[in-house]
KERORO-865225 format. One line per 10 residues: their letters; for each residue y, x, z of C-alpha. Coordinates in nm, 2 decimals, padded with zeros to 4 digits. Each point is the difference from the previous one (the first is absolute). Layout:
BEGIN
a = Y:X:Z | ...
***
This chain:
BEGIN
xxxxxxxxxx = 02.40:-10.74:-22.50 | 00.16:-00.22:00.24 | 00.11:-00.35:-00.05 | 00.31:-00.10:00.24 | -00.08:-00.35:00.13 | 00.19:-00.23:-00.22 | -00.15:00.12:-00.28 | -00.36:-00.05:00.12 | 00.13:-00.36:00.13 | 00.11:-00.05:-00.39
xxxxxxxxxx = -00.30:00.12:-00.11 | -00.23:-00.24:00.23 | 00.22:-00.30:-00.08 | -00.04:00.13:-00.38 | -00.38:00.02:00.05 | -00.04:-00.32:00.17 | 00.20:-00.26:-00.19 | -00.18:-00.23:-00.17 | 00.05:-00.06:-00.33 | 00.05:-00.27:-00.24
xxxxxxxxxx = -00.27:-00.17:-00.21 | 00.22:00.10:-00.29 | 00.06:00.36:00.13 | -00.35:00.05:00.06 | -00.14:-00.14:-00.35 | 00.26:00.25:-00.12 | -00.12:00.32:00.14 | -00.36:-00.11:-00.05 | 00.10:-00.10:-00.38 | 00.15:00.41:-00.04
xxxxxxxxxx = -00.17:00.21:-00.24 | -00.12:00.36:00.22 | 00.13:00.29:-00.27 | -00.26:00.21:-00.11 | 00.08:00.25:00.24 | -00.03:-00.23:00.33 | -00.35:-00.16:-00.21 | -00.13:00.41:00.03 | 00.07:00.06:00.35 | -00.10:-00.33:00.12
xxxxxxxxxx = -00.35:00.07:-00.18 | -00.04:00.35:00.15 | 00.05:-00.13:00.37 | -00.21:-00.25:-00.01 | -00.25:00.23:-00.19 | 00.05:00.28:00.30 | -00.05:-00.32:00.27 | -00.32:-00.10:-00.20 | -00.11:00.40:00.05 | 00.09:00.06:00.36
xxxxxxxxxx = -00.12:-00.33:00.11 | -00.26:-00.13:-00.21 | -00.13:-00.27:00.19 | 00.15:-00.32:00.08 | -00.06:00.07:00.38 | 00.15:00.30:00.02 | 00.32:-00.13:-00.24 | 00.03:-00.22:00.26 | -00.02:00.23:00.29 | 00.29:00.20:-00.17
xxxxxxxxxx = 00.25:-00.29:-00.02 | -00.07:-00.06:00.31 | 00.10:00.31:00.17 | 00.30:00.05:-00.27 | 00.14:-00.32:00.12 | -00.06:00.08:00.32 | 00.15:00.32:00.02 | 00.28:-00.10:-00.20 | 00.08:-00.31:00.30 | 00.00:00.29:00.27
xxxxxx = 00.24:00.24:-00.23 | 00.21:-00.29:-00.08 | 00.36:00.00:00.18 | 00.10:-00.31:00.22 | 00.31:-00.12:00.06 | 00.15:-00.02:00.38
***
């Protein structure tokens, strides 16, 4: 899937913006549904598995991060 480029500049400015105090309090406050509680549980249960030491965590989400900075469009 292809994003045209005003959508990915909505996105970043979406992504970027800084919220409130009060917004952030907000979405902090939200209850997760059970559903969202489950999943969350099972990735960081499959993380824990595939990378069970701090050092290696770590190393992961530091090359995720990475990669993703590479793979991310720029704007002209």
């Amino acid at each position: 899937m292809r994003l045209d480029a005003d959508t990915i500049a909505e996105l970043e400015a979406w992504e970027e913006r800084r919220l409130s105090p009060e917004e952030f309090a907000a979405r902090v406050a939200a209850p997760w549904s059970e559903r969202e509680a489950e999943d969350f549980a099972q990735l960081v249960a499959w993380f824990n598995r595939r990378y069970p030491t701090v050092r290696e965590r770590l190393a992961s989400t530091r090359h995720l991060m990475a990669q993703w900075d590479r793979s991310r469009p720029r704007q002209p």
